[in-house]
C-alpha positions in Angstrom: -23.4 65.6 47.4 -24.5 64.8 50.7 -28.0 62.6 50.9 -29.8 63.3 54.4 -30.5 59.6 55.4 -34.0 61.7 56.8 -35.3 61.5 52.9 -34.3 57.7 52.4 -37.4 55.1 53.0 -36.6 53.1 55.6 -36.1 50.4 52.9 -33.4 52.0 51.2 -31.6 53.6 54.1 -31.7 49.7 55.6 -30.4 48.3 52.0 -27.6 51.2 51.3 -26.1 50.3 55.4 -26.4 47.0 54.9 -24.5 46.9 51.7 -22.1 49.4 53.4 -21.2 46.7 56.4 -21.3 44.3 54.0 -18.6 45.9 51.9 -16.6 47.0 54.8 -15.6 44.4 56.8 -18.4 42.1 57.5 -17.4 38.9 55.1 -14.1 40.0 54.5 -12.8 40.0 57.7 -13.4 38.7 61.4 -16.0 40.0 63.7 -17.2 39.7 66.7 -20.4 42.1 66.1 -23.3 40.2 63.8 -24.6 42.2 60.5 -27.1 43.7 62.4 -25.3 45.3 65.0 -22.8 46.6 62.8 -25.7 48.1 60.5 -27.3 49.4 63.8 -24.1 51.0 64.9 -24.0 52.6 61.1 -27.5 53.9 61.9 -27.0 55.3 65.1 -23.9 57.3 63.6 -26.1 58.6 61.0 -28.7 59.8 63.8 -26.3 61.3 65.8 -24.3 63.4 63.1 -21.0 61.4 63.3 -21.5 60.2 59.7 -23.2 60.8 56.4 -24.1 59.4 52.9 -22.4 60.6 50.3 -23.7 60.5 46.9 -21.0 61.2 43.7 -23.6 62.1 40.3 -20.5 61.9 38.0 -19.8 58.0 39.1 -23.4 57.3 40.2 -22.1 55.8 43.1 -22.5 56.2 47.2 -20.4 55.6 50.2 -20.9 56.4 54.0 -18.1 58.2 55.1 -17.7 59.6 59.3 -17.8 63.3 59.8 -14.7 65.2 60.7 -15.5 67.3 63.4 
């Protein structure tokens, strides 16, 4: 099910992209973009329609995946 990031606090939309980055790259592998410009980046995609949240009832569990176009 897709979860518009429009009906997450702002709390919970920053704690579900941070966790995101987090699990995607940012302490598992170099960068050379901070936390907080990769979870800006993951917001700005959001805004602009390039990706979504997804939201799986059957495993309880969410991911942020880009949009095909």
């Amino acid at each position: 099910m897709v979860v518009p990031y429009e009906l997450l606090s702002p709390e919970i939309l920053n704690k579900l992209v941070e966790d995101f980055v987090t699990r995607n790259g940012a302490i598992h592998g170099h960068t050379d973009n901070t936390l907080g410009e990769m979870a800006a980046s993951v917001r700005d995609q959001l805004a602009n329609g390039g990706a979504e949240i997804l939201f799986d009832e059957e495993s309880q569990s969410w991911t942020i995946v880009q949009k095909t176009r």
